[in-house]
C-alpha positions in Angstrom: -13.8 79.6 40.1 -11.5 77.0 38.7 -11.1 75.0 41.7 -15.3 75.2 41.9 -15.8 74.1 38.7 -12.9 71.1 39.5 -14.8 69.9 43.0 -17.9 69.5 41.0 -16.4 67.4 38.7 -14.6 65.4 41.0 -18.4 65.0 42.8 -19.5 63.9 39.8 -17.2 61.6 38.7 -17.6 59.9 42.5 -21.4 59.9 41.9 -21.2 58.2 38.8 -19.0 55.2 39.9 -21.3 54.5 42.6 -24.5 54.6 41.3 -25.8 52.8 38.7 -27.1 54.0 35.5 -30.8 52.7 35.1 -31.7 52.8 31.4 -35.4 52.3 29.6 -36.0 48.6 29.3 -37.1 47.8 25.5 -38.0 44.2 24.0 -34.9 42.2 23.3 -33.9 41.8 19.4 -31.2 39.7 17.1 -31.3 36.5 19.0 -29.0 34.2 16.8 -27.2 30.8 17.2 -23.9 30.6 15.6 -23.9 28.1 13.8 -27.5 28.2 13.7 -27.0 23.8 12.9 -25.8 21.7 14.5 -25.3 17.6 13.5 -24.4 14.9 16.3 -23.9 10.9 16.3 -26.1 9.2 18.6 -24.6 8.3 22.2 -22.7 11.4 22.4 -23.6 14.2 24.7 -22.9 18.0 24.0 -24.3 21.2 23.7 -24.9 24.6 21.4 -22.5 27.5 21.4 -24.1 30.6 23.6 -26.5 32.8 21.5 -25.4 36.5 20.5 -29.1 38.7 21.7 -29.3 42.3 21.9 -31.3 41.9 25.6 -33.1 45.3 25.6 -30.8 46.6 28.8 -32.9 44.0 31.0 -32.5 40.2 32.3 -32.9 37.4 29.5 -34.8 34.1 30.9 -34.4 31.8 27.9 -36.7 28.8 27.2 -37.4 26.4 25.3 -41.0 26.7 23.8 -41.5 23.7 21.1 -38.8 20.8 19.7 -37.3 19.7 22.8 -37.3 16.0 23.7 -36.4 14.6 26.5 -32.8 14.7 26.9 -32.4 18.5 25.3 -32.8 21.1 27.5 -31.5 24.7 27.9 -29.6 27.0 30.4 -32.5 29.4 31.1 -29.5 32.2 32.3 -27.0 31.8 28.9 -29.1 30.2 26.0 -26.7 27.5 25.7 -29.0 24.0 24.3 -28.1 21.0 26.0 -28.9 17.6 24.8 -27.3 14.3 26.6 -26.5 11.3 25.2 -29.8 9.4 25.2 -31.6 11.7 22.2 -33.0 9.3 19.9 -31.7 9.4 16.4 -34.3 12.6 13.9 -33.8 16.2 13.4 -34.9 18.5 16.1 -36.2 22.0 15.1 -35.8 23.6 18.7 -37.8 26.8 18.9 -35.9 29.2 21.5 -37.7 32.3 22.9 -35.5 35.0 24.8 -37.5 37.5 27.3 -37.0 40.1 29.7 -39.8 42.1 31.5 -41.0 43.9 28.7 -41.2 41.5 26.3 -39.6 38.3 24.2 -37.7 37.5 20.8 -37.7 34.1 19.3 -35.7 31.9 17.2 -35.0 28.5 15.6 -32.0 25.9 16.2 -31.7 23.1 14.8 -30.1 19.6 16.2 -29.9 16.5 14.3 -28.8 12.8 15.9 -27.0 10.7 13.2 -26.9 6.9 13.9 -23.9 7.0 12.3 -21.3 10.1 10.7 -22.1 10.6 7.7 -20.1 12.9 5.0 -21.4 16.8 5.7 -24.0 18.4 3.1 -25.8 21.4 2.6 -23.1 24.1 3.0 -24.2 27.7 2.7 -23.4 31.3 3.3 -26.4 33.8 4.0 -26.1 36.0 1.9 -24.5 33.6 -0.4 -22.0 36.6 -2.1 -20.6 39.7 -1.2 -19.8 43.2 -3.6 -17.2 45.8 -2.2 -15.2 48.7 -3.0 -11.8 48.1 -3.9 -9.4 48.8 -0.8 -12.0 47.7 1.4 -10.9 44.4 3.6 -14.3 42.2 5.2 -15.2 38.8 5.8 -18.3 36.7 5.3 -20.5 35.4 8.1 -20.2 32.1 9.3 -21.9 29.2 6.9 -24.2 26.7 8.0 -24.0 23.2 7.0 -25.0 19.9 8.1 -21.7 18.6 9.6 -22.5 14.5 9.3 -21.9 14.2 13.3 -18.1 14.2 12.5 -15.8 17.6 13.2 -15.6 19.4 9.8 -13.0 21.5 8.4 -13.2 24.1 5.8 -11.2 25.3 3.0 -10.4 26.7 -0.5 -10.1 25.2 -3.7 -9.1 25.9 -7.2 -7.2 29.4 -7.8 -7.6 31.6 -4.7 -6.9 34.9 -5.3 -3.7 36.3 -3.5 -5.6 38.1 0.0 -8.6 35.8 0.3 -8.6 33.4 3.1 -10.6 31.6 4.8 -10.7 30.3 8.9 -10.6 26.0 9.0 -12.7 25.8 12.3 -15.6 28.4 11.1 -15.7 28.9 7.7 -15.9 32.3 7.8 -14.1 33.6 4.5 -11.8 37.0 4.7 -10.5 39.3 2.2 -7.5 42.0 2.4 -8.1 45.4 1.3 -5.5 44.3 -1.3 -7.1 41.9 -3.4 -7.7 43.3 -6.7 -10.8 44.4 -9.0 -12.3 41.7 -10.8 -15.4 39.1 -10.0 -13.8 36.0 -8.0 -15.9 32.8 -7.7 -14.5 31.4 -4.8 -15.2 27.5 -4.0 -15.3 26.4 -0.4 -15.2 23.1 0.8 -16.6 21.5 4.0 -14.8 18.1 4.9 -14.7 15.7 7.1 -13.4 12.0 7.8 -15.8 10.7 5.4 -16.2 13.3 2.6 -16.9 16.6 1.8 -19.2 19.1 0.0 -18.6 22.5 -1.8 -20.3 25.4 -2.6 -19.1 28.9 -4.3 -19.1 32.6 -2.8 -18.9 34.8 -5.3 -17.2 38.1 -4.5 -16.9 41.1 -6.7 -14.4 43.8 -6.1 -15.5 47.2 -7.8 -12.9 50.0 -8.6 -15.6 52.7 -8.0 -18.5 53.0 -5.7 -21.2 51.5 -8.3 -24.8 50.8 -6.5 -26.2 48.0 -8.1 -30.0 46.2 -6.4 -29.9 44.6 -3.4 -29.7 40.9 -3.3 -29.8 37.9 -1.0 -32.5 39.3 1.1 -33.7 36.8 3.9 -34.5 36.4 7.2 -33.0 33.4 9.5 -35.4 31.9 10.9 -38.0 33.1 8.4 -40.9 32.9 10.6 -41.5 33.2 14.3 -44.3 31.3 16.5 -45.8 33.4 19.5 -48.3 33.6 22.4 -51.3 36.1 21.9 -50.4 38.9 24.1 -46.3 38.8 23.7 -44.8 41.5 22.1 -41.4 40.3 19.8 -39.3 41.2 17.2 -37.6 39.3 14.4 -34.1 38.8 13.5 -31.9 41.8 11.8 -31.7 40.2 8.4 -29.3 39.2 6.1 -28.2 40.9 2.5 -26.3 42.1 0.1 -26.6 45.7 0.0 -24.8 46.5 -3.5 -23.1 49.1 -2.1 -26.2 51.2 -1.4 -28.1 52.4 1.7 -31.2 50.3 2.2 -34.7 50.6 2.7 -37.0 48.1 4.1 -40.8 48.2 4.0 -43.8 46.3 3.7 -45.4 45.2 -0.1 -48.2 43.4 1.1 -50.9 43.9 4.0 -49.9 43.0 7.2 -52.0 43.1 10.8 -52.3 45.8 13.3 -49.9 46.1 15.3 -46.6 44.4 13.0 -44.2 47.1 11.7 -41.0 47.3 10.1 -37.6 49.1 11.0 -36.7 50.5 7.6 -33.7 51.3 8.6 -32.6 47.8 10.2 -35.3 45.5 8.7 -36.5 44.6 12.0 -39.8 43.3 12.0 -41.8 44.1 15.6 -44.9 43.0 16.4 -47.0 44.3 19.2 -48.6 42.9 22.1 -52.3 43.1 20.4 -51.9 41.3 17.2 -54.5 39.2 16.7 -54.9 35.1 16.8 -54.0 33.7 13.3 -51.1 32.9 10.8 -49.9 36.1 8.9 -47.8 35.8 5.6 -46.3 38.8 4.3 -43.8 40.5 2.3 -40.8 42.7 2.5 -39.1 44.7 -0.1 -35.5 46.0 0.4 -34.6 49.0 -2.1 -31.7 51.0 -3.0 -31.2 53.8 -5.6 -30.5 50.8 -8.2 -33.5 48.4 -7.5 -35.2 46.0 -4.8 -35.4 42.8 -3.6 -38.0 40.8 -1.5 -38.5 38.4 0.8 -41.1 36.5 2.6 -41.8 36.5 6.5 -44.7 34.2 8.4 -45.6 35.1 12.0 -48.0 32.4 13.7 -49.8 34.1 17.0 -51.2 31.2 18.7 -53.7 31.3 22.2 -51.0 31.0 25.6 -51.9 27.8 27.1 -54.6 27.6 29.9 -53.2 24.6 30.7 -56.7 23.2 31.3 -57.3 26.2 33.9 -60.2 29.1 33.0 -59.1 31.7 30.7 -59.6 35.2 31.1 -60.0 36.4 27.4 -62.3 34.0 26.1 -64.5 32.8 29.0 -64.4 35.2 31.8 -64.2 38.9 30.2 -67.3 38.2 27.0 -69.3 37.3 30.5 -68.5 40.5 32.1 -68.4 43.0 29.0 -71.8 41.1 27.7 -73.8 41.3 31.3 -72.8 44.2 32.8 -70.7 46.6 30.8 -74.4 47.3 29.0 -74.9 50.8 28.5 -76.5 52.4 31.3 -74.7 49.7 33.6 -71.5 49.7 33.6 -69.2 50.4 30.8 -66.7 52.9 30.5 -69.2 55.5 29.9 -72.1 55.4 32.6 -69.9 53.3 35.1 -73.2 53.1 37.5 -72.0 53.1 40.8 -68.4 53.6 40.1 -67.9 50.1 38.5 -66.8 49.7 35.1 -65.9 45.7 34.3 -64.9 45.8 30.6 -61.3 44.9 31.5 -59.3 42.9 33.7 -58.1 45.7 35.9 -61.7 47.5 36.1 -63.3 43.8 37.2 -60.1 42.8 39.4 -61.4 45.9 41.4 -64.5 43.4 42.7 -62.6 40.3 42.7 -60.4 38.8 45.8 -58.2 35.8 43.8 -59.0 32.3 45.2 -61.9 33.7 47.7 -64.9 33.9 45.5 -67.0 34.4 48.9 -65.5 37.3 49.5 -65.6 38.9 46.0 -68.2 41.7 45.4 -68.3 41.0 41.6 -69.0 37.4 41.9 -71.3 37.6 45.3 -73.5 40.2 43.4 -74.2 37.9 40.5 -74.9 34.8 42.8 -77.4 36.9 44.4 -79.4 38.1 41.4 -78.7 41.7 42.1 -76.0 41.7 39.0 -77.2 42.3 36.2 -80.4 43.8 37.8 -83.9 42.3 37.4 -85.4 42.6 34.3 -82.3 42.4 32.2 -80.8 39.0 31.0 -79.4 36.5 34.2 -76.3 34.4 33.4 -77.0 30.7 33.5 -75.4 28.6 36.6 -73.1 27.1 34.2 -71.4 30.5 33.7 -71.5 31.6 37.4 -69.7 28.4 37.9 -67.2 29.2 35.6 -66.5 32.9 37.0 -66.2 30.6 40.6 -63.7 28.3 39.5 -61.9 31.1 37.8 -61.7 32.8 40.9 -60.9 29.9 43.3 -57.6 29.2 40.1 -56.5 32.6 41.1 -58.3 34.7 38.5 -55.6 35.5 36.3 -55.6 37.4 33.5 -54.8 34.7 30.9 -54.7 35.4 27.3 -56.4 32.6 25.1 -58.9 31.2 22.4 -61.5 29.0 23.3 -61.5 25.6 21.5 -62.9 26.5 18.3 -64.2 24.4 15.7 -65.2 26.4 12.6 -66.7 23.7 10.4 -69.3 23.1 14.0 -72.0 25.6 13.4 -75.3 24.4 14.5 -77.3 26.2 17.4 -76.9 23.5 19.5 -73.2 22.6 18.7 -71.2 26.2 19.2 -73.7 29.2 18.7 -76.1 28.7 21.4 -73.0 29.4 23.4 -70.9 31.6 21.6 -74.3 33.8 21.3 -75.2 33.5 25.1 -71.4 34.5 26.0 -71.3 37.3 23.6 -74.5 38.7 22.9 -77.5 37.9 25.4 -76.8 40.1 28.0 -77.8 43.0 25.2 -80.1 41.3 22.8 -82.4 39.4 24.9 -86.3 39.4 25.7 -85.9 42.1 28.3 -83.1 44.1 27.2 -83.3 44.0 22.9 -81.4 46.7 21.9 -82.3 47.5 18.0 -85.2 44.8 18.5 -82.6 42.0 18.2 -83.2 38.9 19.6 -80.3 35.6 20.4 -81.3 34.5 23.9 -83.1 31.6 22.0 -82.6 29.2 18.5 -86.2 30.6 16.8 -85.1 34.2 17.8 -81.7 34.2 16.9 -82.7 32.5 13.5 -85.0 35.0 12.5 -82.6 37.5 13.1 -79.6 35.4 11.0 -82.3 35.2 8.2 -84.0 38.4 8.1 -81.2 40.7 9.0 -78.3 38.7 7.2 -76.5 41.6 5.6 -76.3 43.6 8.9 -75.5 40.7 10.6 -72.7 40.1 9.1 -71.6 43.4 8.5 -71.8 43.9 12.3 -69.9 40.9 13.8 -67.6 41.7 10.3 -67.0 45.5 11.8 -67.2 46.8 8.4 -70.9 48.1 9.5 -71.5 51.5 7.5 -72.0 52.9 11.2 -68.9 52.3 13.8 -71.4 51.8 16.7 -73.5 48.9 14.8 -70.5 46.4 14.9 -70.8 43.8 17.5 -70.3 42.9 20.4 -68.9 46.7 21.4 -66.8 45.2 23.6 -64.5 44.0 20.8 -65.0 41.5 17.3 -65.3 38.1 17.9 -62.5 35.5 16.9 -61.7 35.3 13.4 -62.7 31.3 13.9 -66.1 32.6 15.6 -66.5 34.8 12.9 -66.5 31.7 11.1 -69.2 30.1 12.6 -71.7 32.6 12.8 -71.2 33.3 9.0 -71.3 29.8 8.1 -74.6 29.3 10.4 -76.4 32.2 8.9 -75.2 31.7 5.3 -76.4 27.6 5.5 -80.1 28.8 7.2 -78.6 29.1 10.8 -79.3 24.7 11.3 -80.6 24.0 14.5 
C-alpha cells in the first residue's frame, strides 16, 4: 500500500511540473509608480521606474490614455514612461491605464521639464506619520517630492533618536524594534546642489497596544478617469491605522455598480456605471474613531473616433422599431428574433456586407417594422448601413449632447424619433401618446408633464410606465427633454 500511495505521488508531482496551473482571471488592482513624481531639466532624456500592479493572474497591456506629448511615450509590456529629450518645458500629468482581458486599473504620474534645476520642494510622506507598538521595527513608504531636475538626497536633522534611520537615495525612513517609547518628530530633509526642503514625520512609539482613530486617510491618485463600459478598481489606500483593524465604507451615495472592499479599501467599479462625474465619500473606522476621505471617478463615452456608435445611434433604432411588444423583444420574440442587444441583433447582421444582412435588408425593404407601424426615416437606414459597412461594432458611447439645446427642431425631434416613435406614433400610440411630430409631442410635454417626467425620470409610481423600456435616456438627455417641457417644449 505504501509503495501505491508513493507512485501516486510521484505521478503527481510529474503532472504538476508539466502542466500549468490556469487560475480565474480578475481585474488588475494597486497600480502605483514609485516615486509617483518625477522632475527633469529640459534636453535630457530618461524614463520612470517600472510600476508595482497586482495584474489579476492575466497579461497587462499598459497605455497611455491622456498627458502624453510628443516625445513621452510608454513600454506597453512593463509600464515604464519614456520621455526623450525634446519635451518642451510644463508639468505633465500622464494618466496610465493597466488592462488585461477582463478588465483595467488606472493611475496618475506626474513629469515636470525644468528649463533649468531648481532647489527641490514639496516633500511628503503619505501617510505623513506613523504609531507602533514598542518592539516593533518598520519603515515609512517612500516620499514624493519635486526633485528641481537635479539628483536629491535625503537625510535627518536635529536630534535623531538612536535606531531611526533613514535611506539617502529613497527617503524611505526605518526604525529598529529598539527605539524607545516616547513621540519623536523627526525632520527630513531633501537636498540637492542648489538647496533643500524639509518636512517632519512624526512617529509615536506606544508601550501598550492603545487603539487610537485612524488618520491620514487618502487615496493616491484620488480620482480615476474611465471609458463607459470598463470595469476598474482604484488604488489600496494609504493610512494610519492607530493600531486598530480598519473598516472602510461608503458615507455618501454612490452609483450602481461602485463598491468598496472594507477590508482593503479598494474601490471597484463595474462595467455598467453610468456616463457622468461621481464624487463621494469614504469613512475608515476603528474601535477608537474614523476618518474620511474624498474619491472622484469620471466615466466618460469610449471614443467612436468619428465612426457610428453602437450604444447611442444604432441599438435606440433597434430597441425603439422593433423590440415593440408583440414584435420583437425579449418577450414575444416574433419569429425567433429579439434585437434589444448587440448579440440578439448581431444574429441578422453580416459586419461590413450590409447586402447580405437580414436585419438591415428587411428594413430597406419596408417589411421591418411591418406596415402600419412607424418606418424609420432614410437618414437612420443610412446610419444602420454605414454602421454595418464600419464593421458594426459594438461601441460604447454618448452622442454629442448639448443640454442647454432643447428646441424641437435643435435636439428633440431627434432624440424623440430615435427613442420613442417607433412606440408612440400615429399608428402605433401606446397609452394614446403621441412624439412622431412637434404639435403632438407638445401637447403631450404640456398636458402630461408630471408623467412625463416621471417616466423618462424612472421614478414613475408604476415600473412599466418609465420610458423608453429599453433603458433611461442619458442623464444629459434627460436634460433636455426636462428643460423642453418645463420652458413650453419651444419649437
Amino acid at each position: 500500500m505504501k509503495k501505491v500511495l508513493i507512485i501516486c505521488l510521484t505521478a503527481l508531482i510529474v503532472y504538476a511540473c508539466k502542466h500549468q496551473i490556469i487560475l480565474d482571471i480578475v481585474v488588475p488592482t494597486n497600480l502605483v509608480y514609485t516615486p509617483t513624481s518625477v522632475a527633469a531639466l529640459k534636453g535630457i532624456a530618461g524614463n520612470s521606474v517600472v510600476p508595482t500592479i497586482d495584474n489579476g493572474g492575466g497579461v497587462i497591456n499598459y497605455t497611455i490614455t491622456s498627458g502624453a506629448v510628443s516625445g513621452i511615450s510608454i513600454n506597453s509590456g512593463t509600464g515604464v514612461i519614456t520621455w526623450s529629450s525634446t519635451v518642451a518645458v510644463g508639468n505633465y500629468d500622464i494618466s496610465v491605464t493597466a488592462s488585461n482581458s477582463v478588465g483595467t486599473t488606472a493611475t496618475t504620474f506626474r513629469f515636470v521639464v525644468h528649463i533649468a534645476a531648481t532647489a527641490p520642494a514639496n516633500l511628503s510622506y503619505t501617510p505623513s506619520g506613523s504609531t507602533i507598538v514598542a518592539g516593533t521595527a518598520g519603515n515609512s513608504v517612500a516620499p514624493n517630492v519635486n526633485t528641481g531636475g537635479s539628483t536629491i538626497t535625503f537625510s535627518l536633522t536635529g536630534t535623531v533618536p538612536a535606531g531611526i534611520t533613514i535611506n539617502s537615495s529613497t527617503g524611505v525612513i526605518s526604525w529598529a524594534n529598539t527605539v524607545a517609547v516616547g513621540n519623536y518628530n523627526i525632520t527630513v530633509a531633501a537636498t540637492n546642489n542648489l538647496g533643500n526642503t524639509t518636512t517632519a514625520y512624526p512617529l509615536t512609539v506606544q508601550n501598550t497596544i492603545t487603539v487610537i482613530a485612524p488618520a491620514s486617510f487618502a487615496y493616491s491618485p484620488a480620482s480615476s478617469n474611465v471609458s463607459q463600459g470598463v470595469a476598474g478598481a482604484s488604488a489600496t489606500p494609504s493610512i494610519n491605522n492607530g493600531l486598530g483593524t480598519i473598516a472602510y465604507s461608503f458615507v455618501s451615495s454612490v452609483p450602481s455598480g461602485v463598491t468598496v472592499n472594507s477590508s482593503t479599501g479598494i474601490i471597484n467599479w463595474s462595467s455598467s456605471v453610468a456616463l457622468g462625474t461621481y464624487n463621494f465619500t469614504l469613512a475608515a473606522s476603528n474601535t477608537a474613531g474614523n476618518t474620511t476621505t474624498n474619491y472622484a471617478l469620471t466615466v466618460t463615452a469610449a471614443a467612436a473616433n468619428g465612426a457610428v456608435c453602437f450604444s447611442s445611434e444604432i441599438l435606440p433604432l433597434y430597441q425603439t422599431y422593433c423590440a415593440q411588444t408583440g414584435c420583437h423583444n425579449s418577450i414575444s420574440q416574433k419569429e425567433g428574433v429579439v434585437t434589444d442587444s448587440y448579440a440578439n441583433i448581431m444574429k441578422g447582421i453580416k459586419a461590413k456586407n450590409p447586402n447580405s444582412s437580414k436585419y438591415y435588408t428587411e428594413i430597406t425593404k419596408g417589411k421591418m417594422p411591418p406596415s402600419g407601424s412607424a418606418q424609420m426615416s432614410a437618414t437612420q437606414i443610412a446610419v444602420i448601413q454605414k454602421w454595418i459597412n464600419e464593421g458594426a461594432a459594438n461601441t460604447i458611447c454618448a452622442s454629442a449632447c448639448d443640454p442647454t439645446q432643447f428646441t424641437y427642431a435643435t435636439s428633440i425631434s431627434a432624440l424623440l424619433a430615435n427613442n420613442c416613435v417607433g412606440c408612440h406614433n400615429a399608428t402605433v400610440n401606446y397609452g394614446t401618446v403621441i412624439l412622431s411630430d412637434y404639435a403632438s409631442a407638445k401637447a403631450a410635454g404640456v398636458n402630461l408633464k408630471a408623467n412625463f417626467l416621471s417616466a423618462i425620470n424612472y421614478t414613475a409610481a408604476v415600473a412599466s410606465r418609465n420610458m423608453p423600456p429599453s433603458g433611461k435616456l442619458s442623464t444629459c438627455q434627460v436634460t433636455q427633454l426636462t428643460n423642453w417641457i418645463n420652458n413650453g417644449c419651444p419649437q
